[in-house]
N, C-alpha and C positions, 0 to 999 in steps of 0.2 A: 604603539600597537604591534604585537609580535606578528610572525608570519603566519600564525596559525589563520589569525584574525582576518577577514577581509572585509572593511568599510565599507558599506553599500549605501550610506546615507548623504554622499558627494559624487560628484560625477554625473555622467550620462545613464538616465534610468534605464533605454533600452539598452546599451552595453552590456552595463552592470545585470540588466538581468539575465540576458545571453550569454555572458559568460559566468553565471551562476549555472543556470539550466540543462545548460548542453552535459557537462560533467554528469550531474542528477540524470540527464536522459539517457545520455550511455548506461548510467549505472541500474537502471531499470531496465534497456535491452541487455545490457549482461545478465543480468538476475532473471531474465525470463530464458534465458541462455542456459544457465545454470540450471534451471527443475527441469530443463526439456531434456538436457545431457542425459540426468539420470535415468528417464523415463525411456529413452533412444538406447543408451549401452547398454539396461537388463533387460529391453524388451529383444535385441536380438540375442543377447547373449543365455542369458539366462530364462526366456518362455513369459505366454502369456498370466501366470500364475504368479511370479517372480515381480511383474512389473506391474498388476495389480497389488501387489502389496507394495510397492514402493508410493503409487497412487496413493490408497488408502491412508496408508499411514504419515504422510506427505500432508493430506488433506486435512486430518485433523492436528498435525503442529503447525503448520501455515495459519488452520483459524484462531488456534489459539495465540500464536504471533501477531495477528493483526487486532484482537484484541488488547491484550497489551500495550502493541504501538500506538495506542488513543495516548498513553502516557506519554512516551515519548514528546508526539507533538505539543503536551506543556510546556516540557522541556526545549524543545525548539524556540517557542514562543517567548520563553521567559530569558534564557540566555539572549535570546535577539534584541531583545527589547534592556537588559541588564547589560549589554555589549553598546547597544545607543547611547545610554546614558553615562557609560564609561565605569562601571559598578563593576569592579576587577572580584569583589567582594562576594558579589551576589550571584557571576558566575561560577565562582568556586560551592559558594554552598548547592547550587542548583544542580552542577554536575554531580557530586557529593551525593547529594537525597535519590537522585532517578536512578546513578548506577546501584547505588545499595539497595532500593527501592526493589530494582528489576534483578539482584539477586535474589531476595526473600521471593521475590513472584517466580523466580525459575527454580530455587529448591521447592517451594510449594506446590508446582505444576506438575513439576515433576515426581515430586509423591504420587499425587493424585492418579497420574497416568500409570507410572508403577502399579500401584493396589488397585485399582479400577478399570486396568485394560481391559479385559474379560470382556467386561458390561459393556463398554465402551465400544467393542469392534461387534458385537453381538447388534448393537441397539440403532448401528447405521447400516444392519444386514450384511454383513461381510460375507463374498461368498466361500463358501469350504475350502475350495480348492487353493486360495490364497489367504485363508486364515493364519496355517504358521509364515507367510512371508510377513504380512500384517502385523504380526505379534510381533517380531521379532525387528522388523524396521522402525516400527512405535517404541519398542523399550532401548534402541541405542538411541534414538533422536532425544527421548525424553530424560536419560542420560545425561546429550550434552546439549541440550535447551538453556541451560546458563548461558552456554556463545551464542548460538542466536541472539536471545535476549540483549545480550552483554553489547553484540555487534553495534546492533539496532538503536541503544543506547547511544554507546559514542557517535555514531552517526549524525543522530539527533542535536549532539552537544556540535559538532565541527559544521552542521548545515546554519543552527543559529548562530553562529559565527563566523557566519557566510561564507561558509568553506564547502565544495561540492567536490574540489580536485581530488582530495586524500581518500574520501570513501567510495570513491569510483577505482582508486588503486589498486587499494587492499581489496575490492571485492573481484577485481580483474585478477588479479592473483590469486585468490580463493577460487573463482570459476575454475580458471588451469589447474589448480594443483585439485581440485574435485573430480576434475576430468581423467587428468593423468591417475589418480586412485580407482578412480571405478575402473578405470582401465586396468590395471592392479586383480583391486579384490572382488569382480564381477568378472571380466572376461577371461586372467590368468585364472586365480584361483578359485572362481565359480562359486561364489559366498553369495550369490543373490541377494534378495533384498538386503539382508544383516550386512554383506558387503559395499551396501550404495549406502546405506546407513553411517556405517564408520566414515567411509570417508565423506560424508555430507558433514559432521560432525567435527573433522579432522581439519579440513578447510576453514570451518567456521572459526576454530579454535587460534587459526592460522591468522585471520583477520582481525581478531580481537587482539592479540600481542602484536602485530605490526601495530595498529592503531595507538594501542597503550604506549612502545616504543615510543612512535612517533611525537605522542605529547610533551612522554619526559623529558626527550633528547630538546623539544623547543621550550622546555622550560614553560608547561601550562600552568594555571593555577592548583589544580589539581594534583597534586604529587603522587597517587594511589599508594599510598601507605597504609598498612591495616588499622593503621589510629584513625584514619582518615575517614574514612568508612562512617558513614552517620546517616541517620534522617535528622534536616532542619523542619521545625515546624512548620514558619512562614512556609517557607518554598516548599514542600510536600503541602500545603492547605494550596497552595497556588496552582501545581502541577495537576494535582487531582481536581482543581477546580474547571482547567482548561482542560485537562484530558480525557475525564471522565464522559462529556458528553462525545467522543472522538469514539472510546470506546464502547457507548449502547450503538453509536453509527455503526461502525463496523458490523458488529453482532443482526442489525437488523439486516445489514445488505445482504449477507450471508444468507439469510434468511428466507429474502425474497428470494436469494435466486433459487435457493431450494426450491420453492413453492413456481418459479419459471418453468425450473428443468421437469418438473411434475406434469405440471398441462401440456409443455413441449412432446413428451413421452405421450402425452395421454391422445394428444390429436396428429403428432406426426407420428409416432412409432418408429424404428429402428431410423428408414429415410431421414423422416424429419428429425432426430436426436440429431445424427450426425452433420445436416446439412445447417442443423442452427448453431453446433457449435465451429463448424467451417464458420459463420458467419459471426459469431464471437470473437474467433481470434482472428479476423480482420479488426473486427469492433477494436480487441486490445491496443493493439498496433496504433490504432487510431485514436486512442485515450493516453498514450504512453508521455507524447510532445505534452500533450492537455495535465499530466499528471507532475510535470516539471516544471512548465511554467505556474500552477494553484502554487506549488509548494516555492519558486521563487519568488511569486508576490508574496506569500506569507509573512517570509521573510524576511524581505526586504519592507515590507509593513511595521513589521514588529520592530526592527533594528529603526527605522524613521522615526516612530511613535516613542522610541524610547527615547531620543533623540529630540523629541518637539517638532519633529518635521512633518505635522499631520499632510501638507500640499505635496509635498514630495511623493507619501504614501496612495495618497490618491490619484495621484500621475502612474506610479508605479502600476496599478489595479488597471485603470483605463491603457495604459500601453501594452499590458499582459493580457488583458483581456481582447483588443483588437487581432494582438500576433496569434493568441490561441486559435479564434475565430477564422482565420485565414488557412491555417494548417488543417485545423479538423473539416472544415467545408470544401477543404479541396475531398478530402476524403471520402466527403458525401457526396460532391461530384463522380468520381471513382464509382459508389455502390452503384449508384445511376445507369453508367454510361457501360461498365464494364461487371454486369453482377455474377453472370456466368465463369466470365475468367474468371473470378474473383474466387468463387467458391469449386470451380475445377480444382484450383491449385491443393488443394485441400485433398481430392480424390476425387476420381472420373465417375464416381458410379452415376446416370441418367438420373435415379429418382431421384438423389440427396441433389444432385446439381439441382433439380427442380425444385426442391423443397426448401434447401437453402437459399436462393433466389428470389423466394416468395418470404422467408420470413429478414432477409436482407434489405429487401427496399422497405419494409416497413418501419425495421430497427433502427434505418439506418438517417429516420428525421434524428434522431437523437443528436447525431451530430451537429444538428445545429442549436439547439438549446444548449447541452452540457459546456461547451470552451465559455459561455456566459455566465452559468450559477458555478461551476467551480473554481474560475477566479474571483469573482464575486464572495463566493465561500472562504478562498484563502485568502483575501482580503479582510474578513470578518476574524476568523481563525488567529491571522497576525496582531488584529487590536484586539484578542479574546474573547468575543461576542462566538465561543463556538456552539453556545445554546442554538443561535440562529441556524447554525451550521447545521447542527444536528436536528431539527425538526424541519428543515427541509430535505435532510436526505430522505428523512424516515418517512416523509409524506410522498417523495417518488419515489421511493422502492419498494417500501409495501403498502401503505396506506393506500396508495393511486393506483401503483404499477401492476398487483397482482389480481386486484377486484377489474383493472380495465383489462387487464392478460385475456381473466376466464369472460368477463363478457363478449368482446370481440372474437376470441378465438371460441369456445363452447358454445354461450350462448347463442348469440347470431350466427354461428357457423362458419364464421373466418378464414376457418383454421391457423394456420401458421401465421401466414399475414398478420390475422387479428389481434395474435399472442404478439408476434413482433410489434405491434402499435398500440403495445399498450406501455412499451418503455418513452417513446414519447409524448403517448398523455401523461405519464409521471412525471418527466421532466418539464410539462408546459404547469403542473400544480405549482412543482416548486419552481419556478420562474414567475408566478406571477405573488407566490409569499416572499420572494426576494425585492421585489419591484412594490410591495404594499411596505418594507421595511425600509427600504432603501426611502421610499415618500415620506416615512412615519419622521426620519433625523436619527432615528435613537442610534444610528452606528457611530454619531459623529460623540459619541458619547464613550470614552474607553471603556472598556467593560473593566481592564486589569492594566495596572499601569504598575510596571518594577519598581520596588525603593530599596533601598536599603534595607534589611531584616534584622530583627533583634535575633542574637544566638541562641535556638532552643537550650 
């Protein structure tokens, strides 16, 4: 097994997942690191016009990223599980298909956004004042939406092969050298948005060739040669088969929240906008641990199952699921005990404190539901059952979540609270579709099990 590789299917489960996770978890506070940077150096340097267009145009290559990354975690899943079974083969063609894959989807995207900006920044109300910053950060990112994509990709290939240290690297490096550019072409040269643009794009580009490097130099299966370059059949019908429902997940969350921040608007107004999303990003903070360890049981699922080691995989799930449970309910302890601080830190103004407070204790049952259905989830996800996956998100986020928003908060008159407690009657729907599948057996049943592939 070369160095890239690290064996998660021997050893101590809680170890091994912990020292999976942590890496993944830093690399998710960098990366929240990293969008904040931008938004912090053009909002002082270059005005409140400047740094709404880095927002905007931020907003829609982000959603379109996470679209996408439904692929990816095929990708994750199948190398995991082609790395168990020791299929040198099957990882090369599976890196092979998703990186080609997510080039054709980023010259595609990138079209799109080219020809169709217009409509685009029009059709989510872009306000005037930051239309050309808008335009103008939208066409360098869409640009270089190949390295996003590109990053995102590898990432996926070195997590299924249980590697968390290297993309936590290269994105720690990316963060600085993004930093020290905006520093550069926003506050020397005063390039606003189009200045936070390049260098988001310049960083990315940065990550992608360390990463690539890094393969070659250990000798991957992979050699990226432009011969190389292919879609495999098998593994593109496999990838799309697991990632496809990842990505209508994504697209619906997105969704809901639009349809949250709506009613949020509608029954708190300025106040309460700002005091729910003070209370959001506690929320993130508090989903971040929870979003490392889903994605190391994943993994370490898929790499067991590839492996034959169904008991291991399920050790893994119940031990991930306990440690998440423990971290996010301290949290919920926190909203409780301390909600005022909580959403001070955020800003002093009286009302928002008051309003974020109110829609804080309601949001924040969630915490106790969520560390269960989304290890739970990436337990499923890791044996390929992401169908499951996906019609549980889509039934708490908008099926549940935004019919119980408006009744709680509109209808009975709520208010915030109401809207806030309607993210945990969504997450009690899909907790108890986990708990009727979980009784039914059918997960002890692989959804997708790696084999070797015939060469398209």
């Amino acid at each position: 097994m070369s160095k890239i590789q690290k064996d998660l299917t021997t050893g101590s489960v809680f170890k091994k997942m912990v020292l999976f996770a942590l890496p993944f978890l830093a690399t998710n506070i960098i990366q929240s690191l990293y969008n904040a940077a931008d938004i912090f150096i053009v909002g002082n340097f270059s005005g409140p016009a400047s740094m709404s267009g880095v927002s905007i145009g931020g907003q829609i290559t982000m959603t379109l990223t996470f679209l996408v990354m439904g692929f990816t975690t095929g990708a994750t899943v199948l190398i995991g599980q082609y790395m168990g079974a020791n299929n040198n083969d099957g990882i090369k063609k599976t890196t092979a298909t998703i990186i080609t894959l997510l080039l054709f989807c980023g010259a595609g995207i990138a079209a799109v956004i080219l020809i169709f900006k217009n409509p685009i920044l029009r059709l989510i109300q872009t306000p005037p004042e930051s239309y050309p910053e808008s335009a103008a950060y939208l066409t360098v990112t869409a640009v270089g939406i190949v390295f996003i994509f590109g990053y995102n990709a590898l990432s996926a290939i070195l997590r299924g092969m249980g590697n968390s240290k290297q993309p936590f690297y290269f994105v720690s490096i990316s963060c600085v050298t993004n930093i020290v550019l905006d520093l550069v072409f926003v506050a020397g040269f005063h390039l606003g948005a189009f200045g936070a643009a390049v260098a988001t794009v310049i960083s990315q580009a940065l990550s992608v060739i360390l990463c690539i490097r890094y393969l070659i130099r250990n000798k991957f299966q992979f050699d990226f040669k432009p011969s190389s370059f292919r879609l495999y059949k098998a593994e593109l019908g496999l990838i799309i088969k697991i990632g496809l429902p990842s990505c209508i997940q994504s697209g619906f969350t997105s969704l809901s929240l639009l349809f949250v921040t709506t009613l949020i608007n509608v029954v708190g107004g300025v106040s309460g906008s700002a005091g729910a999303a003070s209370a959001n990003q506690f929320g993130n903070f508090a989903f971040i641990p929870l979003m490392a360890i889903s994605v190391a049981i994943s993994t370490m699922t898929a790499q067991n199952i590839g492996a034959g080691k169904m008991d291991r995989a399920i050790r893994s799930c119940r031990i991930g699921t306990t440690f998440a449970a423990v971290l996010t309910w301290a949290f919920f302890v926190l909203a409780w005990v301390f909600p005022s601080h909580i959403i001070s830190i955020f800003g002093d103004d009286p009302a928002v404190i008051q309003d974020g407070v109110s829609y804080l204790r309601a949001f924040s049952f969630s915490f106790l539901l969520l560390p269960i259905i989304s290890c739970i989830n990436g337990f499923f996800i890791g044996a390929g059952h992401t169908v499951i996956a996906m019609v549980t998100s889509i039934l708490y986020s908008v099926l549940l979540r935004v019919p119980l928003s408006y009744l709680f908060g509109v209808y009975f008159g709520w208010g915030l609270f109401g809207v806030g407690l309607g993210s945990p009657g969504g997450h009690l729907g899909g907790l108890l579709i986990i708990a009727v599948y979980l009784i039914s057996g059918k997960w002890k049943n692989v959804s997708i099990k790696a084999k070797a592939s015939v060469e398209a």
